[in-house]
C-alpha positions in Angstrom: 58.2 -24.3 -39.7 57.1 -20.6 -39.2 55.1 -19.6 -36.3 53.5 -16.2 -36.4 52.9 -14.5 -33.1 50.7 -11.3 -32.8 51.7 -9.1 -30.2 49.1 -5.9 -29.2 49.6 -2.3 -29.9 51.2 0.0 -27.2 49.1 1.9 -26.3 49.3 4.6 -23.8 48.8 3.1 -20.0 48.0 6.8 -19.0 45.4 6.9 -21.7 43.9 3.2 -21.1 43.7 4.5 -17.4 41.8 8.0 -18.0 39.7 6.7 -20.2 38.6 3.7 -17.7 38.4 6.5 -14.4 36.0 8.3 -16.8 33.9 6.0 -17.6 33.6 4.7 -14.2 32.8 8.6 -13.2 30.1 8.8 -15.8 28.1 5.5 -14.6 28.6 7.3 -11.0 27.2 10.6 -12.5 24.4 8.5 -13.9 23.2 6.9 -10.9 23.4 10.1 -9.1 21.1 12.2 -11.6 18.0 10.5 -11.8 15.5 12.2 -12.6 11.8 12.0 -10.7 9.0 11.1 -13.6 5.1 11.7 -12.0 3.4 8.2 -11.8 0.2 7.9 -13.2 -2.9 9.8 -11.4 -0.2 11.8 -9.6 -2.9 14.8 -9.0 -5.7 12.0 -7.8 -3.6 10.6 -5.4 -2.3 13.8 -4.3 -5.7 15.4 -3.2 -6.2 11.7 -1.5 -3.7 11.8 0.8 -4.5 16.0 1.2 -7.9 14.6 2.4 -6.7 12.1 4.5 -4.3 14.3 6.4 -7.1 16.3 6.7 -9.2 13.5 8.3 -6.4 12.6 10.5 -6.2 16.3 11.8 -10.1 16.3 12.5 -10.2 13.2 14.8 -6.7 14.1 16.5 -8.2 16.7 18.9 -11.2 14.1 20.5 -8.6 11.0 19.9 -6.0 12.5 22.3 -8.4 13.2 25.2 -9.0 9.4 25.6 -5.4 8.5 25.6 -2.7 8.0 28.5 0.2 9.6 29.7 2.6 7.1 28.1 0.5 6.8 25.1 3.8 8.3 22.9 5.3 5.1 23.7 3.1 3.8 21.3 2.1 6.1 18.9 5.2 8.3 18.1 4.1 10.9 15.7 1.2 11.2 18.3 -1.4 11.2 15.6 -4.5 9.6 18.4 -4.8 6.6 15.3 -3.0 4.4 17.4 -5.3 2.3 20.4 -4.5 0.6 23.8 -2.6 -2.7 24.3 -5.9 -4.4 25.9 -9.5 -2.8 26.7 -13.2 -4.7 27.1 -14.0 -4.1 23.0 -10.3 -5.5 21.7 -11.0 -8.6 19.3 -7.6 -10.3 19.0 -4.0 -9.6 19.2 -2.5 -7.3 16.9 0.7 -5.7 15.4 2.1 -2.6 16.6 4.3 -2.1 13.7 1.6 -2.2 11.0 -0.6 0.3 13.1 1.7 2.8 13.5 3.7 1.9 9.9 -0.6 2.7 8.7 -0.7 6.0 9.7 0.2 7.2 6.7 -1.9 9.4 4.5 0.2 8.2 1.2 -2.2 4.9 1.7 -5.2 6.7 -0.2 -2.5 7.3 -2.7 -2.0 3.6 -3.2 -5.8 3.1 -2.9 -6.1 5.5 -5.9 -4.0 3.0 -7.7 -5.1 -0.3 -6.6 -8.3 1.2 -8.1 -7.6 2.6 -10.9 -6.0 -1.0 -12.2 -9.5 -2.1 -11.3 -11.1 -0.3 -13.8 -13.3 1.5 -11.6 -15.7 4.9 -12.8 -16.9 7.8 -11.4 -20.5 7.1 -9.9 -19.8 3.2 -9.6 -21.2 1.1 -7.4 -18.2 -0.5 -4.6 -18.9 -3.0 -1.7 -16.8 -2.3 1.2 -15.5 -4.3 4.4 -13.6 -2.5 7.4 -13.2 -2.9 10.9 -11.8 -0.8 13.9 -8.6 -2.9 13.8 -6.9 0.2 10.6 -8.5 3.5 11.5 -6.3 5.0 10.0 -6.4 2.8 6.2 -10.6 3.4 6.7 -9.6 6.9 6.8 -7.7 6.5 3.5 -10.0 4.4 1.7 -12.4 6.9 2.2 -10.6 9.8 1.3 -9.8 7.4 -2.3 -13.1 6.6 -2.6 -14.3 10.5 -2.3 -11.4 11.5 -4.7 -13.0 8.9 -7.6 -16.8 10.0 -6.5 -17.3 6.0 -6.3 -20.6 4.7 -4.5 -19.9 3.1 -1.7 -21.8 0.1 0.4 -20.1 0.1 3.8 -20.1 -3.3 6.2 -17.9 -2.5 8.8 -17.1 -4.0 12.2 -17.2 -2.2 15.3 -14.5 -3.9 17.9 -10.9 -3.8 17.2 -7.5 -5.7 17.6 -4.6 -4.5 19.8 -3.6 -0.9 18.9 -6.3 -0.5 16.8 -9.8 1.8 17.5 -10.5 0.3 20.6 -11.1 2.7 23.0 -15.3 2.3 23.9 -16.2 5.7 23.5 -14.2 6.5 20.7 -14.3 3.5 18.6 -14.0 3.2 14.7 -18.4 4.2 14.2 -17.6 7.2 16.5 -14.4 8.2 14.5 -16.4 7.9 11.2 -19.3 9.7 12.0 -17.4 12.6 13.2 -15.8 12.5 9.9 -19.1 13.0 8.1 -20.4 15.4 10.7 -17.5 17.4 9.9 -18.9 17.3 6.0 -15.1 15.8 4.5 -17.1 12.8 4.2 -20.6 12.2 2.7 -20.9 8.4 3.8 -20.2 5.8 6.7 -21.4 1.9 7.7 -25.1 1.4 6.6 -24.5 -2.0 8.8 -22.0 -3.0 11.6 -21.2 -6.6 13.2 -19.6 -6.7 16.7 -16.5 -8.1 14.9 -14.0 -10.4 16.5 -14.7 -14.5 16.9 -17.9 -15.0 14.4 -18.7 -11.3 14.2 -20.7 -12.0 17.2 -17.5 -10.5 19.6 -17.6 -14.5 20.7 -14.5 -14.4 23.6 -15.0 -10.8 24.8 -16.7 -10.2 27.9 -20.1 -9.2 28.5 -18.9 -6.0 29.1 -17.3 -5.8 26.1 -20.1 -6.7 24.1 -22.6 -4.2 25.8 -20.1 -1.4 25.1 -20.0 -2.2 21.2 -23.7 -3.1 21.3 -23.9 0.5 22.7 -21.5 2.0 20.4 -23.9 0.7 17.2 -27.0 2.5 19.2 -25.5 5.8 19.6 -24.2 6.0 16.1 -26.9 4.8 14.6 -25.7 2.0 13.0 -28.0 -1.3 12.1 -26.6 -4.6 13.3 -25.2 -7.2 11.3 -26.4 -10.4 14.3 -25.4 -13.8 12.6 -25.7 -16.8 14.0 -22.4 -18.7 13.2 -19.6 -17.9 10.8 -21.5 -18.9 7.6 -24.7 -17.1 8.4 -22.3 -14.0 8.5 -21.2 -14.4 5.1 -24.5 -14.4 3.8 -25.9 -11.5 5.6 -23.5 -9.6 4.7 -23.9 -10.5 0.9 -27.7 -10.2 1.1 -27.2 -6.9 2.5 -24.7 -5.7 -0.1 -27.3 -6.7 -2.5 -30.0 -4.7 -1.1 -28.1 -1.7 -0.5 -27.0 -1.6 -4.0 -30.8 -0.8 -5.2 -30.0 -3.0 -8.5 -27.0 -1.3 -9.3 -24.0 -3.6 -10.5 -21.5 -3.5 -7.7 -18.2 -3.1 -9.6 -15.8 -4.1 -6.6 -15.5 -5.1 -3.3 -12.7 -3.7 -1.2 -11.5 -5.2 2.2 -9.1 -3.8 4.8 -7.7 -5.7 7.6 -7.6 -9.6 8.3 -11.1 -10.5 9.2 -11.6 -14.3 9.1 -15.5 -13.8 7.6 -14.3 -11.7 5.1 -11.0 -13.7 4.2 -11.9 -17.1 5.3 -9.6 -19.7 7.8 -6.2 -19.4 7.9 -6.1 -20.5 4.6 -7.8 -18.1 3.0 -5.4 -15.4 4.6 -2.2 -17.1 2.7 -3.9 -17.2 -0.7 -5.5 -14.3 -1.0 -2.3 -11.8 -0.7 -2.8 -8.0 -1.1 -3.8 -5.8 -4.4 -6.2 -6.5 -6.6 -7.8 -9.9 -7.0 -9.8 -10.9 -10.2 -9.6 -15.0 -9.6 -9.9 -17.6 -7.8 -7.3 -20.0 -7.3 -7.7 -23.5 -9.1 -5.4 -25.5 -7.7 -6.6 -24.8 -4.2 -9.9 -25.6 -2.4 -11.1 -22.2 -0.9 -12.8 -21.9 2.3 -16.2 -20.1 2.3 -15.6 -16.3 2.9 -16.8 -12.9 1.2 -13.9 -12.5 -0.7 -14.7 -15.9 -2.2 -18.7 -14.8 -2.6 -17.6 -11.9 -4.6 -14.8 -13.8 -6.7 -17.4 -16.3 -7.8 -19.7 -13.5 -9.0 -16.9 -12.9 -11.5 -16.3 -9.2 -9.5 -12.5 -8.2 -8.8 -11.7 -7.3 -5.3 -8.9 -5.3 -3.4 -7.8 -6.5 -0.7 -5.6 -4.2 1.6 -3.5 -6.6 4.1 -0.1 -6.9 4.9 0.9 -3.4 5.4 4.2 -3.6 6.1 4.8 -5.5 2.8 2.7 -2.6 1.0 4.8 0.1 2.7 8.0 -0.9 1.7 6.5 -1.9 -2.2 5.5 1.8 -2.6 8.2 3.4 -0.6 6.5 4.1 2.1 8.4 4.4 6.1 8.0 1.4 8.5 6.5 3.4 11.9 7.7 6.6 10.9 8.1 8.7 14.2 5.9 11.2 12.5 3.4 11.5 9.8 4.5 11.7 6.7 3.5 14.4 4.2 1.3 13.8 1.3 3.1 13.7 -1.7 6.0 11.1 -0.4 6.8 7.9 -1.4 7.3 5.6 -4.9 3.8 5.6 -5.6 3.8 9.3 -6.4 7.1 9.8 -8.3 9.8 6.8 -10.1 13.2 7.0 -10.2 15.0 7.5 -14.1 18.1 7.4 -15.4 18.0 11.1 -17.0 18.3 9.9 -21.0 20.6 13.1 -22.0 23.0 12.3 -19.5 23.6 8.4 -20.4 23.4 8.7 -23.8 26.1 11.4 -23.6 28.5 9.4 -21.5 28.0 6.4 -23.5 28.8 8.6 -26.9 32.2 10.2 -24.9 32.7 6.5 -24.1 32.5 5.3 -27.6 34.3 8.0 -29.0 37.3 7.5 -26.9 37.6 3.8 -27.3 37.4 4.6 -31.1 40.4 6.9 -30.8 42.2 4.8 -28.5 41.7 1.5 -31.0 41.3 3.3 -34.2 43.2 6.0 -34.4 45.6 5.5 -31.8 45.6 8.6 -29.4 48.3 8.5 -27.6 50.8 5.8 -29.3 53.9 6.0 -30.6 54.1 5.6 -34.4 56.5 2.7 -34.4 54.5 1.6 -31.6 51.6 0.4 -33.9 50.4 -3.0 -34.1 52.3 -5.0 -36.4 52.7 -8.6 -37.3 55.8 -10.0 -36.1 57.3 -13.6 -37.2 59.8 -16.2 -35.9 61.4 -18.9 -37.2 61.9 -21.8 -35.9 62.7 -26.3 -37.1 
């Protein structure tokens, strides 16, 4: 019987091996050279976050005189956006990390996106919900919103959680009045709530509530005085309704973790950040504004979770000082550069052709040949 065996050509090691070393240098080359691409509504987002740093640089100068002498433990970059551990107007515990990771003026850049994908025009009608807890993000939204020319219908809430604007006489109404004052920009809260437990500030002392009661009267701000959670919800829909003067209202943004606006516990798991334009079927939804809107059939944003926003758009976790406009994912993607890989993979496939096919650096009685053996 005859068993044919097939043994491989000979090629040069010293070929084989340059060939592989180069290859692996190209791949390194590749990842090396990417090349920046401008993301979508790079310009839009870039005056945002010009306008924001700009707001943060008007309110530093008042912010600081309220502040302690250890007050750089907690705020770093030493921006004045970052509150006190405890005072009389503070609504609930908070997270130090997502204050200081939200001072940030990239943020309006990621507002600019957030709505953009909601299909939002020039001159459109928005609802709005902030509280004192993310000066900072207000200061963004704003800036977004000013940048688009959008219309909007600000609820806000006057008291603050830990770290947030929380001071008495400079809390979030002060800071946003100042803003408009200083003409960067032309709207603030038609209506305020006390915030906290309720939005009737249920748990803080009576001190507490006379300061924020205060704080509405000097600013000028109307009250939003519900009696329980669910009469919140609708006052604050009737007025949204009202304010709008028969105007659709195209979108309702939120910022921060307010239970009236979010619901119970569980509606802070379902409804996660980013846009919104449903709601969930297989779960029954507590009552909230967020639901209110939902059911209207209008798309919401809903900016929570900061820390999981920061690191999505490649933004620092409490940077030590502010970052410049301009920075981060949502500005600029990373590419592979398309001359560059498309060259190394044409060197690639050119030497393995001349190393298979036309056998660079072999012998010529070194080429592959058939060899046989007998054998009973």
């Amino acid at each position: 019987m005859t068993k044919i065996y097939w043994s491989p050509w000979k090629r040069s090691r010293i070929v084989l091996f340059l060939l592989a070393i180069l290859g692996v240098l190209g791949l390194l080359l590749i990842e090396s050279c990417k090349v920046k691409k401008e993301q979508p509504y790079f310009k839009k987002k870039l005056h945002a976050a010009k306008l924001a740093e700009r707001g943060f640089q008007i309110l530093k100068p008042e912010l600081l005189k309220h502040k302690k002498p250890d007050y750089k433990e907690f705020d770093p970059s030493n921006s004045g956006l970052i509150g006190d551990f405890l005072t009389p107007v503070t609504s609930n515990s908070g997270s130090l990390t997502s204050k200081q990771t939200s001072i940030n003026p990239n943020f309006a850049a990621v507002m600019i996106q957030f709505l953009k994908k909601a299909k939002v025009e020039e001159g459109d009608t928005v609802a709005v919900a902030i509280s004192g807890s993310f000066p900072a993000l207000n200061i963004c939204l704003f800036a977004a919103l000013e940048t688009l020319k959008l219309k909007p219908i600000i609820i806000s809430s006057a008291s603050a959680s830990q770290f947030g604007a929380n001071h008495p006489q400079m809390l979030w109404l002060d800071m946003e009045k100042e803003l408009e004052s200083s003409g960067i920009f032309p709207f603030r809260s038609s209506y305020s709530s006390l915030g906290g437990i309720q939005d009737k500030a249920a748990g803080t002392s009576k001190e507490g509530k006379e300061l924020l009661i205060r704080a509405l009267q000097r600013n000028q701000i109307k009250r939003l005085d519900p009696i329980n959670f669910e009469d919140s919800i609708e006052k604050r829909m009737k007025y949204y309704d009202e304010l709008s003067q028969g105007k659709p209202i195209k979108l309702f943004i939120n910022v921060g973790g307010g239970t009236t606006i979010l619901g119970t516990s569980l509606g802070k798991q379902v409804f996660k950040n980013g846009l919104i334009t449903d709601l969930p079927e297989e779960v029954l939804i507590p009552n909230s504004v967020i639901k209110s809107f939902l059911e209207r059939e209008i798309p919401v944003i809903n900016f929570i979770q900061i820390e999981s926003l920061a690191r999505r758009y490649g933004l620092p976790i409490s940077p030590k000082k502010i970052p410049k406009p301009g920075e981060g994912k949502v500005f600029y993607s990373e590419e592979y550069n398309p001359i560059l890989y498309v060259s190394v993979f044409l060197f690639l496939l050119i030497g393995l052709y001349g190393v298979t096919r036309l056998g660079w650096g072999e012998n010529e009685e070194d080429r592959y040949l058939p060899k046989t053996l007998h054998s009973r």
